[in-house]
C-alpha positions as CSV (number, residue, x, y, z in Angstrom):
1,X,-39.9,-69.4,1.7
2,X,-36.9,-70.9,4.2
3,X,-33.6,-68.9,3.9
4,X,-30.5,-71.0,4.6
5,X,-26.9,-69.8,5.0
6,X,-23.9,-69.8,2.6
7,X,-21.6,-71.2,5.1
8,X,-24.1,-73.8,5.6
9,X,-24.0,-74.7,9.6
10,X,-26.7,-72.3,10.6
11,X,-30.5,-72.8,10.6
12,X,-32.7,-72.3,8.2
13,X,-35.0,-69.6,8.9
14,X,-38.2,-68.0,7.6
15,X,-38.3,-64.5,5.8
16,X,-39.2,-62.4,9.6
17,X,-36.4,-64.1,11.1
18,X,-33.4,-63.5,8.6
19,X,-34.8,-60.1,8.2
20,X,-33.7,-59.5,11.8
21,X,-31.1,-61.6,11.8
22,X,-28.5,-60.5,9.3
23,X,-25.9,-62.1,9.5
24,X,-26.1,-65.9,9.9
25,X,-24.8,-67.4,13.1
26,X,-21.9,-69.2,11.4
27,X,-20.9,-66.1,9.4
28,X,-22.6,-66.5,6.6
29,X,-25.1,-64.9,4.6
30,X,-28.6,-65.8,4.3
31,X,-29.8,-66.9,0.8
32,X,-33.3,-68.2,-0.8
33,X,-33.1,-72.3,-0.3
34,X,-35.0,-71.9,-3.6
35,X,-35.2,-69.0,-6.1
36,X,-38.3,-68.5,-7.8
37,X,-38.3,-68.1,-11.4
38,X,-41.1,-66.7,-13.7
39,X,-42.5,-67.5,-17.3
40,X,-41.8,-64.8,-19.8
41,X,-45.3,-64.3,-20.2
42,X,-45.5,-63.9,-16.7
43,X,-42.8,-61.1,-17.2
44,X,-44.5,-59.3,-19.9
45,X,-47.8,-59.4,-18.4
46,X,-46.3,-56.8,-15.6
47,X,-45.2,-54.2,-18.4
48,X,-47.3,-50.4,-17.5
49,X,-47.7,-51.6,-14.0
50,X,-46.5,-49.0,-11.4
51,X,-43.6,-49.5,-9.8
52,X,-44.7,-50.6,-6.2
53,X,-47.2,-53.2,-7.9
54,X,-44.4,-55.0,-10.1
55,X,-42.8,-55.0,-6.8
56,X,-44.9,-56.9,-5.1
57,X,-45.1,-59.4,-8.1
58,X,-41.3,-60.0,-8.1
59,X,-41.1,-60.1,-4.5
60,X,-44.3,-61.5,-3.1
61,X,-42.5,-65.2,-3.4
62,X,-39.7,-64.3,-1.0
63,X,-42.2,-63.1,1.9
64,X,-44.4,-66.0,1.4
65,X,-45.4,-67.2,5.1
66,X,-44.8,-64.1,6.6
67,X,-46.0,-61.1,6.0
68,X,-50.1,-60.5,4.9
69,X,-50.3,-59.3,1.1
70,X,-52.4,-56.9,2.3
71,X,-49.6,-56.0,4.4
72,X,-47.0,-56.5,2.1
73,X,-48.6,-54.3,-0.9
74,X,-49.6,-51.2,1.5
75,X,-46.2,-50.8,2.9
76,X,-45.2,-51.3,-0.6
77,X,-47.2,-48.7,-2.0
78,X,-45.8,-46.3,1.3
79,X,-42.4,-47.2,0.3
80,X,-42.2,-46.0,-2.8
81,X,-44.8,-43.2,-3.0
82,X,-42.3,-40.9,-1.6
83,X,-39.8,-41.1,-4.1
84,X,-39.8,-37.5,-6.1
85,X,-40.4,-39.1,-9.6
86,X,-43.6,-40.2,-10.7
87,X,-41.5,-43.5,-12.4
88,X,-39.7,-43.7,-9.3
89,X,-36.7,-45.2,-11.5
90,X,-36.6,-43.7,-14.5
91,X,-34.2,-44.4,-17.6
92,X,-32.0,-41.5,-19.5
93,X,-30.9,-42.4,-22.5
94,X,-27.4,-40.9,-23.2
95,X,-27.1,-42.6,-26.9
96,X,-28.2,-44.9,-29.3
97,X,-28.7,-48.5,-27.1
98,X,-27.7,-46.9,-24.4
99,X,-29.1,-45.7,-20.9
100,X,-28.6,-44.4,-17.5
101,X,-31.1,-46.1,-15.0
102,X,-31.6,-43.1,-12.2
103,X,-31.8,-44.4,-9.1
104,X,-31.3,-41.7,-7.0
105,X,-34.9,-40.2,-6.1
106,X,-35.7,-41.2,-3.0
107,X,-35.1,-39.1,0.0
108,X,-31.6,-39.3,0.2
109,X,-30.5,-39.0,-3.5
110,X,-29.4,-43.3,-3.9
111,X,-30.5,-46.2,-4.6
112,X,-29.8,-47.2,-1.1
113,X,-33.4,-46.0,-0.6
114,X,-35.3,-48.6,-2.8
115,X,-34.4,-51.2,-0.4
116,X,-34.2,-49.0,2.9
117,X,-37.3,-47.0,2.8
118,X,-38.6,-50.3,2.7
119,X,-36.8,-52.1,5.4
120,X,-37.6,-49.6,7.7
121,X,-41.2,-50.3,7.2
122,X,-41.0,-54.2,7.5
123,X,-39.0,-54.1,10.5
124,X,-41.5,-51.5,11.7
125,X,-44.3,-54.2,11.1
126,X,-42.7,-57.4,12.6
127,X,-41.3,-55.3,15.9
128,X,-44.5,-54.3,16.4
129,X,-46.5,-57.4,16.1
130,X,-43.7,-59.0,18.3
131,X,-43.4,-56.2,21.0
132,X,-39.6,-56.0,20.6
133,X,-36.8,-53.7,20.4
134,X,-33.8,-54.0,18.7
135,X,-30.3,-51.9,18.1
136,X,-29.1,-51.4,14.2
137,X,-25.8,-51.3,13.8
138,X,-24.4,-50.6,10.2
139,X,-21.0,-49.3,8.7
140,X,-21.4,-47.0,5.5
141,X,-19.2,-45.7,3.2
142,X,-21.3,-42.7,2.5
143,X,-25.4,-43.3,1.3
144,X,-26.8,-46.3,3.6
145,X,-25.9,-44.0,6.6
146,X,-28.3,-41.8,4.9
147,X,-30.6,-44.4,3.7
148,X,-31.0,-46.2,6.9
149,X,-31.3,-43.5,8.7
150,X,-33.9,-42.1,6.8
151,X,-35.8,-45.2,6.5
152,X,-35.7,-45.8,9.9
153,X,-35.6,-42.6,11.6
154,X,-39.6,-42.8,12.7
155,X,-39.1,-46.9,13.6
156,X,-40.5,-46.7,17.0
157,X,-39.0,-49.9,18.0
158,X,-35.0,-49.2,16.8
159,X,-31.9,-47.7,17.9
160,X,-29.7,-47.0,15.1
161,X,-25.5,-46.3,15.4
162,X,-24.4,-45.6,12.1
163,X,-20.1,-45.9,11.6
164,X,-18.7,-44.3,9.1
165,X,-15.0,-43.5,8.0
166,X,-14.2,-40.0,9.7
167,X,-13.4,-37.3,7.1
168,X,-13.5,-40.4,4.0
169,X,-17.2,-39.2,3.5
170,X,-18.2,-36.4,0.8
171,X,-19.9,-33.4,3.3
172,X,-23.1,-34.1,1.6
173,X,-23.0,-38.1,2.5
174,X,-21.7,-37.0,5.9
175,X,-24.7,-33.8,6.8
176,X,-27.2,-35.9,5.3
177,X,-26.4,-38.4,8.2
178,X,-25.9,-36.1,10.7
179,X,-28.7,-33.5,10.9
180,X,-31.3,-36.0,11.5
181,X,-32.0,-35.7,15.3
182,X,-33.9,-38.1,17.1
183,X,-33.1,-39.5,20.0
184,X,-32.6,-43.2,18.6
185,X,-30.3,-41.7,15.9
186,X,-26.5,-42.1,16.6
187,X,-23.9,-41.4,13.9
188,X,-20.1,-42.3,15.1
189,X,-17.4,-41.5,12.7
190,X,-14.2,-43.7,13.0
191,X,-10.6,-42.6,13.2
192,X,-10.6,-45.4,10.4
193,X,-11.5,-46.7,6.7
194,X,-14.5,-48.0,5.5
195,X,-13.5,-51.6,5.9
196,X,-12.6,-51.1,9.7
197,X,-16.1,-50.0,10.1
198,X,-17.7,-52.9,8.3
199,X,-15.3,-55.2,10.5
200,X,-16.3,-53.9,13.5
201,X,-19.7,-54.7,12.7
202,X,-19.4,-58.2,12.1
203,X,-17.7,-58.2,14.8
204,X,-20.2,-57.2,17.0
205,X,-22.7,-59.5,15.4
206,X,-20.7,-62.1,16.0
207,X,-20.5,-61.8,19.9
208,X,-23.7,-59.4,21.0
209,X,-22.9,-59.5,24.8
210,X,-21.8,-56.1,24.8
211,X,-25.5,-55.5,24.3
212,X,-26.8,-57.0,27.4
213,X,-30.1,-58.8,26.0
214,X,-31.0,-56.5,23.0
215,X,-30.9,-58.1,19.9
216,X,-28.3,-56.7,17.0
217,X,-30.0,-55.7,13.5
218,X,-28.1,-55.3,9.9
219,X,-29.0,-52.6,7.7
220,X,-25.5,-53.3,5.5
221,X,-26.1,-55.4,1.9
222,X,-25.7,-58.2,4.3
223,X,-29.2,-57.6,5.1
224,X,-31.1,-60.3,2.3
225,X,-34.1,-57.7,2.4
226,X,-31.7,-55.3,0.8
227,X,-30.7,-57.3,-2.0
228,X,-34.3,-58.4,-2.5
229,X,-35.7,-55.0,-3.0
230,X,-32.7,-54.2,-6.0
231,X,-33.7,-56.8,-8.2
232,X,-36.7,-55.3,-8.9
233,X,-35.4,-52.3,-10.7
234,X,-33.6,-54.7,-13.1
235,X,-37.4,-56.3,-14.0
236,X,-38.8,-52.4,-14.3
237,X,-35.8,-51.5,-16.8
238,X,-36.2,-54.2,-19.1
239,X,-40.0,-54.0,-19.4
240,X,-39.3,-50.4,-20.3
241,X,-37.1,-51.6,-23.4
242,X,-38.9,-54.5,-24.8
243,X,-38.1,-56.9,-22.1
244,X,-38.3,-59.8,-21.4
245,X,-39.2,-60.6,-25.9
246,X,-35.2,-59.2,-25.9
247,X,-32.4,-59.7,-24.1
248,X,-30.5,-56.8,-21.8
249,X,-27.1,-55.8,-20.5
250,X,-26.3,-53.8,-17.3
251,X,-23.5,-52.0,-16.1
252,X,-23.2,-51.6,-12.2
253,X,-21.1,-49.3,-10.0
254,X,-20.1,-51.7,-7.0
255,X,-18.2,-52.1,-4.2
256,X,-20.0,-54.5,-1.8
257,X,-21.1,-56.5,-5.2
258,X,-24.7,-56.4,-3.8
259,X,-26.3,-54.6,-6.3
260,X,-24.9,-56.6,-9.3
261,X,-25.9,-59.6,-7.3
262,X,-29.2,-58.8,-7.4
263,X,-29.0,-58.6,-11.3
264,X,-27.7,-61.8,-11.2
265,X,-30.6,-63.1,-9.3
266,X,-33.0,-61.2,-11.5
267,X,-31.4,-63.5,-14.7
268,X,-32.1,-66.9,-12.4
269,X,-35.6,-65.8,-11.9
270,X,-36.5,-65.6,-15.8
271,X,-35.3,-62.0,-16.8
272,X,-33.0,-62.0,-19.8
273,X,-30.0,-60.7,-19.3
274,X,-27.2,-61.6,-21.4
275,X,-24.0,-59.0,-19.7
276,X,-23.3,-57.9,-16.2
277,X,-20.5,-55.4,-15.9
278,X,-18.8,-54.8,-12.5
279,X,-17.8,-51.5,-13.1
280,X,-15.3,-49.9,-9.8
281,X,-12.3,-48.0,-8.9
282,X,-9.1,-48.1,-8.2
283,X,-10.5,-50.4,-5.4
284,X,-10.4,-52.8,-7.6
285,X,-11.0,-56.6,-5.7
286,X,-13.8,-57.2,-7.6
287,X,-12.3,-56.3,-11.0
288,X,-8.8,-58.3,-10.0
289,X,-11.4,-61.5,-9.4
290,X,-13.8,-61.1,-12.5
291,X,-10.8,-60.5,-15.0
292,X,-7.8,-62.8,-13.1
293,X,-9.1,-65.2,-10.9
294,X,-7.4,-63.2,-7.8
295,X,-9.9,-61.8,-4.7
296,X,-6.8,-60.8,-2.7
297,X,-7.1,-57.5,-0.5
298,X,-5.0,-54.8,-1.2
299,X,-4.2,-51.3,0.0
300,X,-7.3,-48.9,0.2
301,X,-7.0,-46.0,-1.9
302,X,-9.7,-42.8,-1.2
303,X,-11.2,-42.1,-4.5
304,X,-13.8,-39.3,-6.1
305,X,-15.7,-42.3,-6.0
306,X,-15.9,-42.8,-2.6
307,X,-18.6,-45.2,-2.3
308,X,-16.7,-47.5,-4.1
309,X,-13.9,-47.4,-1.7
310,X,-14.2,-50.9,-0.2
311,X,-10.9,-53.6,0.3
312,X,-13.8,-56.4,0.8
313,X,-16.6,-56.9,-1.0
314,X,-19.4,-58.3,1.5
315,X,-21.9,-60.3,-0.6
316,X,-19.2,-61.8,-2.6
317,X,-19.9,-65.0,-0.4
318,X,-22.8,-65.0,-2.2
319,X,-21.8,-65.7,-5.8
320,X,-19.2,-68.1,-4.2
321,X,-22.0,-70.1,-2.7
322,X,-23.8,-70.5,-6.1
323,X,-20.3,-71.1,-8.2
324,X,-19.3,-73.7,-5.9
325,X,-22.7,-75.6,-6.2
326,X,-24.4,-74.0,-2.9
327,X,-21.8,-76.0,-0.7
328,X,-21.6,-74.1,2.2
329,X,-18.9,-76.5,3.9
330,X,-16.6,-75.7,1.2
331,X,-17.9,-72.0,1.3
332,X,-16.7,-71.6,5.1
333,X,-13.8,-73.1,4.5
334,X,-12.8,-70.6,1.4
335,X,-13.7,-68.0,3.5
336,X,-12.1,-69.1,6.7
337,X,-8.8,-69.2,4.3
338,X,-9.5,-66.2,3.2
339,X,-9.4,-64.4,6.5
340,X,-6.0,-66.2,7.4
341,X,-4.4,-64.9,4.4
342,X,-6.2,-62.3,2.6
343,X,-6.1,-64.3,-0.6
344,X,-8.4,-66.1,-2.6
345,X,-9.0,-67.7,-6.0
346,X,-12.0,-70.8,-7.1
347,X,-11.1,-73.5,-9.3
348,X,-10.6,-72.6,-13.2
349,X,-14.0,-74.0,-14.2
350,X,-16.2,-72.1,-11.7
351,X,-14.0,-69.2,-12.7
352,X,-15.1,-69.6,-16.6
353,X,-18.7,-70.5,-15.8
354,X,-18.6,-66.5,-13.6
355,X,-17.3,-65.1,-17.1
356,X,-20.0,-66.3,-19.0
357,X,-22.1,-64.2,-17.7
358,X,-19.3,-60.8,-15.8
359,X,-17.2,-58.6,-17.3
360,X,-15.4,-55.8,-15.6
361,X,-13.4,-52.6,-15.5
362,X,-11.3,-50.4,-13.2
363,X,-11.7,-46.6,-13.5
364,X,-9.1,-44.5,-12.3
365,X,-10.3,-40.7,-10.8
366,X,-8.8,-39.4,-14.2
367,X,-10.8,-41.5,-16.8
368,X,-14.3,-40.8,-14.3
369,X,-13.9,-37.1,-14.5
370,X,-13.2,-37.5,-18.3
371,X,-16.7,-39.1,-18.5
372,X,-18.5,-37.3,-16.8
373,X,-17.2,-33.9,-19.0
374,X,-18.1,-36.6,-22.5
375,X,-21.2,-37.6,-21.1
376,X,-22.6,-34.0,-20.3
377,X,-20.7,-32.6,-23.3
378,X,-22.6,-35.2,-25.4
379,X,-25.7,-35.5,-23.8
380,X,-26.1,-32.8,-21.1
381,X,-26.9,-35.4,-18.5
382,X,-24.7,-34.9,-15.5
383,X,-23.3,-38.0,-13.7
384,X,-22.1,-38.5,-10.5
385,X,-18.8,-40.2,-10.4
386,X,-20.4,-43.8,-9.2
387,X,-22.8,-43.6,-11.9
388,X,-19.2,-42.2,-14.7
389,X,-17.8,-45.7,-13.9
390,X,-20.2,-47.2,-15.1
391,X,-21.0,-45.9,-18.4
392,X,-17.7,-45.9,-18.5
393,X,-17.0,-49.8,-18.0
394,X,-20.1,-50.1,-20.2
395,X,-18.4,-48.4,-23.0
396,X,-15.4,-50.8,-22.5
397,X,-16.6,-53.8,-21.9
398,X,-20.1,-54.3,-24.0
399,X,-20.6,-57.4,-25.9
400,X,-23.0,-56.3,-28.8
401,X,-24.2,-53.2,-29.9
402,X,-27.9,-54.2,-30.5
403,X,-28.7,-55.1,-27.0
404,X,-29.3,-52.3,-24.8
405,X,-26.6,-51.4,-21.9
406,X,-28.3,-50.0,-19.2
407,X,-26.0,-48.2,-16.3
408,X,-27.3,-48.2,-12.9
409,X,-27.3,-44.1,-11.8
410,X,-26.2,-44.8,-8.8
411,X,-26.6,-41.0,-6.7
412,X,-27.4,-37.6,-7.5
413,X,-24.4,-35.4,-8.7
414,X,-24.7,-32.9,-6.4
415,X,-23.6,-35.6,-3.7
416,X,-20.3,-35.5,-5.0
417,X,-19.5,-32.0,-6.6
418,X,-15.8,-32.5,-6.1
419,X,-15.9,-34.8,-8.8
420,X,-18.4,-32.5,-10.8
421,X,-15.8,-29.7,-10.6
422,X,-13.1,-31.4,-11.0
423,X,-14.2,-32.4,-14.5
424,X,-14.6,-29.3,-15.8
425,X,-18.1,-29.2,-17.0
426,X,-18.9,-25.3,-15.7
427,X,-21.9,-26.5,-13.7
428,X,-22.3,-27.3,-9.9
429,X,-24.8,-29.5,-9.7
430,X,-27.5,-27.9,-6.9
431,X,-29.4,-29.6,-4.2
432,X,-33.1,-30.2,-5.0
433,X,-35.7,-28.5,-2.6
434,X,-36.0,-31.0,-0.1
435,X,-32.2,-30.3,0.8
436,X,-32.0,-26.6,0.1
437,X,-30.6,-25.5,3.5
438,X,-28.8,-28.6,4.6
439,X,-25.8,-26.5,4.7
440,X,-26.8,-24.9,6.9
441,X,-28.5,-27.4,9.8
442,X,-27.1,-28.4,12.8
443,X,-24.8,-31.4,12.7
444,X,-24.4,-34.2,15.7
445,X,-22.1,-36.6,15.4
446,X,-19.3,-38.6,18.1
447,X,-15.7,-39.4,16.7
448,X,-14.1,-42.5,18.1
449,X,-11.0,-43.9,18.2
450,X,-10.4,-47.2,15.6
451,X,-11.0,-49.6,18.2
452,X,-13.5,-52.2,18.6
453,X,-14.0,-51.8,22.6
454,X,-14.6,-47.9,22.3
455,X,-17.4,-48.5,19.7
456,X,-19.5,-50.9,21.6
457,X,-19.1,-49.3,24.8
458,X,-20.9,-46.1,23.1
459,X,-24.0,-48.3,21.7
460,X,-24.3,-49.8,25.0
461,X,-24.1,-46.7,26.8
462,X,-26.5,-44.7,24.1
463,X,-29.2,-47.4,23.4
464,X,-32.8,-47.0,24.4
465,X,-33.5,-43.6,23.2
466,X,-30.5,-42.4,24.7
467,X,-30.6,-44.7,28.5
468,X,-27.7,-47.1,28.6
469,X,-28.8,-50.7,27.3
């Protein structure tokens, strides 16, 4: 499998060397040159398999060439045998056709774990067979700090400086970062937003020389690993629910649009899926696109749903490479123009052929609290506020009543308990076990200043298991 770039000036590269690449050298993001797409028997012959097994089916074709499946299907099997549920993802159903897919136990309570835990461990694999060493540098907005962390906390080979906004984190998000110690564990927190975290990270991938000779790493949906492992949980859904003999709808809670975009992906490779639903906040980019034709940026509002709370979404490129017919000369220069000006809309007919398939919906702080209070009132499932949005926007925006709406569950409640309160439901959701006392661990983390030069300095300075780089 060759990967190319969306801005289409970069090499192509093979699965090994886009997994530690990231980011493409023109800017761009890395893509399949070819999806692979599966029969419908093919589909239905995975239904009962365990999860790590139907993930090897769905993503043994993007590894082809460079990775064993021996390999492949024991780190596979490690990846997911220390999620907390025996399903690892398994489906709630709130009402009639409808049904919360929880994501959210893994180690750190998100779905940012199904394609983490195993990121770790591939990197792990390649820079050990190459004998190299290499510095992650990601931006979170509250659970791939976590995530990445987690999954690559024991990576004997990595460095890893974690931004994220200072105080624009819930505490859990925030301690669950910062009371892993290890010495290749950094976690800065910027005098900043979320989307001046994410900007100094391309950034820094852009020009690495601040590194001196140590190679940068992306652990951000950038990453094409990460958007890999999240279509497989659209497969394990429908064959849960008479896919692929019926058609399904999904409602996702997104920000950076990279787990939508895997759905998307999963309906090009053969799964039936006749609705996506962006579901998001008052951070509403996506929404403004999907239902106007207008990607402009706008002021960035803190939310309950803090995740969420994202002026540019990162693998938007991606759709845009795809509705513009995979012409990534005319890709770069959309972007580039986008940049300048901070505005951005495609040509009427790509527009329509996007709403064939996307709907969306904004949902105010109000409306999530008001959802989560029906929803637990109703059904006595407790949602986190990611995971309100979306049933929520499902609610809204559904096409038909007789094919099932399935809302991503995005994060355990008890990550965000402000939202939980606020909505009046009596019950504060409680940490499970594994968490207990992380109240009351010791916390390390270095606030910087909003600037670029400040950042960099500090990973140079902290690299190597804590020797300057």
């Amino acid at each position: 499998m060759r990967y190319i770039s969306t801005r289409g000036q970069a090499p192509a590269l093979n699965f090994e060397d886009v997994l530690l690449a990231g980011l493409a050298t023109d800017g761009g993001l890395y893509v399949p040159e070819n999806l692979p797409r599966f029969t419908q028997e093919e589909i239905a012959s995975w239904a009962g398999l365990p999860y790590h097994e139907l993930a090897f089916n769905v993503m043994r074709p993007f590894v082809t060439g460079s990775i064993s499946d021996a390999d492949f299907r024991s780190i596979l099997e490690e990846t997911y045998g220390v999620f907390a549920h025996q399903a690892v993802a398994p489906l709630r159903q709130l009402a009639g056709n409808e049904w919360v897919l929880e994501l959210f136990h893994g180690p750190t309570l998100a779905f940012k774990d199904f394609a983490l835990q195993l990121l770790g461990r591939l990197l792990d694999h390649f820079l050990m067979k190459r004998g190299e060493r290499v510095v992650i540098m990601g931006a979170t907005s509250g659970d791939t700090g976590s995530a990445a962390i987690e999954g690559c906390r024991r990576c004997e080979n990595v460095d890893i400086f974690i931004l994220h906004p200072h105080n624009r984190v819930s505490e859990v998000q925030r301690r669950q970062m910062t009371t892993i110690m290890g010495e290749n564990i950094h976690n800065i927190a910027v005098e900043g937003n979320f989307d001046d975290c994410q900007e100094m990270v391309k950034d820094s991938f852009a020009d690495q020389s601040f590194l001196k000779g140590t190679r940068l790493v992306a652990v951000n949906s950038i990453n094409w690993a990460r958007i890999m492992a999240q279509i497989v949980y659209y497969f394990h859904a429908a064959l849960q629910l008479g896919g692929p003999a019926r058609s399904m709808a999904f409602s996702v809670p997104t920000g950076n649009f990279g787990d939508i975009f895997a759905g998307y992906l999963a309906r090009n490779m053969g799964l039936p899926i006749s609705q996506l639903i962006v579901a998001t906040n008052r951070n509403d980019i996506l929404h403004r696109f999907m239902s106007g034709n207008q990607y402009d940026k706008d002021t960035l509002h803190p939310s309950l749903s803090p995740s969420m709370d994202i002026m540019v979404s990162s693998n938007f490129e991606r759709l845009l490479f795809d509705l513009h017919g995979r012409n990534g000369q005319l890709v770069g220069k959309l972007m580039a123009e986008f940049k300048q000006s901070g505005k951005l809309s495609v040509e009427a007919e790509r527009w329509t052929e996007a709403r064939r398939l996307f709907d969306s919906l904004a949902v105010d702080d109000e409306q999530t609290c008001a959802t989560i209070a029906e929803v637990f009132r109703d059904s006595g499932e407790l949602l986190d506020p990611h995971t309100a949005i979306g049933v929520h926007a499902a609610r809204e925006c559904r096409r038909s009543m007789s094919t099932p709406m399935i809302t991503l569950g995005t994060a355990h409640p008890v990550k965000f308990p402000e939202a939980v309160i606020k909505s009046g439901v009596g019950q504060e959701p409680a940490l499970p076990a594994h968490l207990a006392d992380l109240f009351e661990r010791e916390e390390k983390y270095t606030v910087l200043a909003n600037q670029l030069q400040d950042v960099q300095s500090f990973v140079a300075a902290h690299g190597n298991r804590g020797k300057p780089l």
